[in-house]
DRENGUDREN-668988 format. One record per residue (C-alpha): x, y, z; chain; residue in one letter. Coordinates in nm, 3 decimals. Layout:
- X Y Z kette rest
- X Y Z A A
...
! end
This chain:
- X Y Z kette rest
- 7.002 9.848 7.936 A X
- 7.160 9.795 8.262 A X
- 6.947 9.892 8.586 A X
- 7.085 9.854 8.919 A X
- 6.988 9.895 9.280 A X
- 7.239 10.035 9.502 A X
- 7.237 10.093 9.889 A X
- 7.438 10.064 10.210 A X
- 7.366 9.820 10.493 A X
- 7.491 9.739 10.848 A X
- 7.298 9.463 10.908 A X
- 7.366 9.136 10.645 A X
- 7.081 8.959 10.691 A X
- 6.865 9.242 10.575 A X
- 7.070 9.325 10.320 A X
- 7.091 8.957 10.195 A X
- 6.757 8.963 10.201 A X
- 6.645 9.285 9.993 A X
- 6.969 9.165 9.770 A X
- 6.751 8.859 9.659 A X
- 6.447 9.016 9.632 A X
- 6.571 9.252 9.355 A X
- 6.824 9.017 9.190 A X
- 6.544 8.822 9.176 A X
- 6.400 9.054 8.929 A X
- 6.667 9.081 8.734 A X
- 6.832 9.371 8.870 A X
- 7.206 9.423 8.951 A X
- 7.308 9.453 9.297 A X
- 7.529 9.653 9.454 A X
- 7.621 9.703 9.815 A X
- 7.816 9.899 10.045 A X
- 7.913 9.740 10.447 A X
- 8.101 9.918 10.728 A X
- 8.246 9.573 10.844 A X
- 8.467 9.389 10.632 A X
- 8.294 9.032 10.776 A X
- 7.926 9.119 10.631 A X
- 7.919 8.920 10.307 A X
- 7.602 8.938 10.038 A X
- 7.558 8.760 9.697 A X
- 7.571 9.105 9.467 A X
- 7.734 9.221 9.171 A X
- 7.906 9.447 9.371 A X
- 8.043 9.460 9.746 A X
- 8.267 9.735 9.857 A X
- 8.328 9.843 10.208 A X
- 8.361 10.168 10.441 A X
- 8.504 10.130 10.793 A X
- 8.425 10.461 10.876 A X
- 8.046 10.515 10.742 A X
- 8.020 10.859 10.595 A X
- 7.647 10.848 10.575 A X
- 7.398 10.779 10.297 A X
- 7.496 11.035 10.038 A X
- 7.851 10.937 10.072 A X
- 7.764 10.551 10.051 A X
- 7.542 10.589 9.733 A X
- 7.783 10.851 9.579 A X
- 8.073 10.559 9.602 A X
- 7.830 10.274 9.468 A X
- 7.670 10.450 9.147 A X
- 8.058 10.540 9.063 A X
- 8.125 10.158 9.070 A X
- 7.904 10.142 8.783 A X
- 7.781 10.312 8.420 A X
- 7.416 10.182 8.438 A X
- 7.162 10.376 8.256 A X
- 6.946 10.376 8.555 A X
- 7.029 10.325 8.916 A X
- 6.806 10.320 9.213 A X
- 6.929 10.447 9.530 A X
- 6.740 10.213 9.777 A X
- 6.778 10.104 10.145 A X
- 6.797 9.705 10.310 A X
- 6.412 9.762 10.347 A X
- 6.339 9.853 10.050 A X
- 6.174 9.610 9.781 A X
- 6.104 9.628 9.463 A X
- 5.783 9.651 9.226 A X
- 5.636 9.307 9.102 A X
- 5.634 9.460 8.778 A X
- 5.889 9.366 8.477 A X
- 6.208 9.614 8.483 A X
- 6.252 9.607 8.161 A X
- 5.828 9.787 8.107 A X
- 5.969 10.020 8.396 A X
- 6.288 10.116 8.247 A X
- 6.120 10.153 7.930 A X
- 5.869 10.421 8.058 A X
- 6.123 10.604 8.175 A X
- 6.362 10.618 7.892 A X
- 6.043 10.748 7.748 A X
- 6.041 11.014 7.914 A X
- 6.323 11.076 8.022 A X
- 6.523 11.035 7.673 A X
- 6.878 11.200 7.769 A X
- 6.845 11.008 8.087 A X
- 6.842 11.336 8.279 A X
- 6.569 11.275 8.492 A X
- 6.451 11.093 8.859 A X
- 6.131 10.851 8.868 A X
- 6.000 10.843 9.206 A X
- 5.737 10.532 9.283 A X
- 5.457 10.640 9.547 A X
- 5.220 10.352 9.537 A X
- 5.335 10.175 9.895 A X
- 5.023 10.257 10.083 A X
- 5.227 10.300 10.443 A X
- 5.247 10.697 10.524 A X
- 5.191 10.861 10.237 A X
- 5.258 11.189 10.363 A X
- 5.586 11.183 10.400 A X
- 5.637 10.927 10.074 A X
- 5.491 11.206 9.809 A X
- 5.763 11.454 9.970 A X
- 6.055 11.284 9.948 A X
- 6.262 11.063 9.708 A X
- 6.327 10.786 9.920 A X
- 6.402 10.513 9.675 A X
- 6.450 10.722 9.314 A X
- 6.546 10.578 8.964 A X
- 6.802 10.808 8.875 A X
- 6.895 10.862 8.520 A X
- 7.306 10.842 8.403 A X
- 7.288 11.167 8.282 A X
- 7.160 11.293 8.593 A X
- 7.362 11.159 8.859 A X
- 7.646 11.255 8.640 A X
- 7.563 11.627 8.617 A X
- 7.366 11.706 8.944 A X
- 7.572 11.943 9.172 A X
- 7.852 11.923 8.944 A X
- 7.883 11.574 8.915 A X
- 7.893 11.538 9.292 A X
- 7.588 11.396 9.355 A X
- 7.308 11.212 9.340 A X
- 7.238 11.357 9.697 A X
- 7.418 11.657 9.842 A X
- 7.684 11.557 10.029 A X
- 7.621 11.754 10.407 A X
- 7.348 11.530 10.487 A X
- 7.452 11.236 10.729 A X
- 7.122 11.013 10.684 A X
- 6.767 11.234 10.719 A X
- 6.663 11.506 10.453 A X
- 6.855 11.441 10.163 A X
- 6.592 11.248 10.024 A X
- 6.359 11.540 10.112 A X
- 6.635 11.761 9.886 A X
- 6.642 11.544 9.620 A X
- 6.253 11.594 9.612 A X
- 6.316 11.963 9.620 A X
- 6.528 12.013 9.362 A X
- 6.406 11.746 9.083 A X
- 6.030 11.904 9.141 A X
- 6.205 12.234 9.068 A X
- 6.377 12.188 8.784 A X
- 6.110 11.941 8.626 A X
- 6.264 11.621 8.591 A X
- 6.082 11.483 8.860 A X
- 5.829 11.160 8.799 A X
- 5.554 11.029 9.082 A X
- 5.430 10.718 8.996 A X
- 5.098 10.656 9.219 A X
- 5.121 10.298 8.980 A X
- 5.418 10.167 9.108 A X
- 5.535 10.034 9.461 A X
- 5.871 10.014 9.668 A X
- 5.739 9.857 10.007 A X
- 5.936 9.997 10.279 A X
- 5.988 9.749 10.584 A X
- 6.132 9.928 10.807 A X
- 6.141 9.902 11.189 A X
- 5.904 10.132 11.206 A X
- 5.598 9.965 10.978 A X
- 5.747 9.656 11.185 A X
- 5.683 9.801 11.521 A X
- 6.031 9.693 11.625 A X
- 6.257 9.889 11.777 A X
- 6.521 10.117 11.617 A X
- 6.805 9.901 11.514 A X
- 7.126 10.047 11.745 A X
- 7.337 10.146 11.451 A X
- 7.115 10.386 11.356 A X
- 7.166 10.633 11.648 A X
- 7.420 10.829 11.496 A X
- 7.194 10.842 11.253 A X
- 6.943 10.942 11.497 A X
- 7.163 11.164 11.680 A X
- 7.224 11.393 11.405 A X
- 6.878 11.467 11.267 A X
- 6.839 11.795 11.368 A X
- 7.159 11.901 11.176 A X
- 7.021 11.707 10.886 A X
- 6.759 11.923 10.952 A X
- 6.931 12.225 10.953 A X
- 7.094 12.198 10.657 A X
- 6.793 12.133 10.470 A X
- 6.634 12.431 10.622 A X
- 6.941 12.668 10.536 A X
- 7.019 12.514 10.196 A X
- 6.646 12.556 10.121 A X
- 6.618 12.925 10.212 A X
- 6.935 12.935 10.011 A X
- 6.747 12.803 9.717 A X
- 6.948 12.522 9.713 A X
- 7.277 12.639 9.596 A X
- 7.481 12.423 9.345 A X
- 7.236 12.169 9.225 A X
- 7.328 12.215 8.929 A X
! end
């Protein structure tokens, strides 16, 4: 069973560094730059000189590959110490058509917001494959903020969503850091509040065409 981690990255050294730490594990790697000099040791490494935002970036890396299980992550985000193969395994458990999104919750940093979102999800084939038509894994408005909070949304309703309080993606972001925000996320920053008002609208909507 192949399991991959996918995300974007403008910033190498981050990305090289994340790269490692789930390669490490025996993961496959894949990665998606907005300038053509960032280089990372992955299994994949595709570029996008004009970044369409997150749901666009993940969309074009989980079509690069047909991996039972990919996990949409971010250059701060690291993986659980435990085996891949015992994760994957509970998950093919329960999730046996692969139509299904395991969410872990154990990172003890602000909770609050980590139980309502899916922020770093294991995705099942069959599911990113079939949500909103087979246009997903996150709806495609969203520049950066909220589609994680959709994704959260819509598994919960339609009951293919997994919390696991047992397992741990540590997120190191500036944030945790107390660094400052990194300058290529102020576009990013710049258009939260229509992030956040397609959430609100598509929400009211009831979501319409997840699946």
């Amino acid at each position: 069973m192949e399991i991959w981690c996918v995300f974007p990255s403008a910033d190498p050294v981050k990305a090289a560094d994340c790269l490692r730490a789930w390669s490490g594990l025996g993961y496959k790697t894949a990665v998606l730059f907005d300038d053509r000099s960032h280089q990372a040791r992955a299994d994949v490494v595709i570029y996008e000189s004009n970044y369409a935002g997150y749901p666009s970036a993940i969309k074009k890396l989980c079509d690069m590959t047909n991996a039972d299980i990919i996990i949409a992550a971010g250059d701060d985000m690291y993986p659980d110490r435990h085996s891949k193969d015992d994760i994957a395994r509970s998950f093919t458990d329960r999730f046996k058509d692969l139509y299904g999104v395991m969410q872990p919750v154990g990172d003890n940093w602000n909770q609050e917001v980590i139980r309502m979102i899916c922020g770093s999800p294991w995705m099942g084939r069959k599911f990113i494959k079939s949500i909103y038509n087979g246009n997903g894994p996150f709806w495609h408005e969203y520049y950066h903020y909220f589609c994680d909070r959709e994704m959260y949304e819509v598994t919960k309703s339609l009951g293919i969503l997994w919390q696991r309080q047992d397992l741990s993606h540590e997120h190191l972001n500036w944030h945790r850091l107390k660094k400052p925000r990194p300058a290529y996320l102020a576009k990013a920053r710049s258009l939260w509040s229509k992030d956040r008002g397609i959430f609100e609208r598509r929400r009211k909507e009831g979501f319409p065409g997840m699946s």
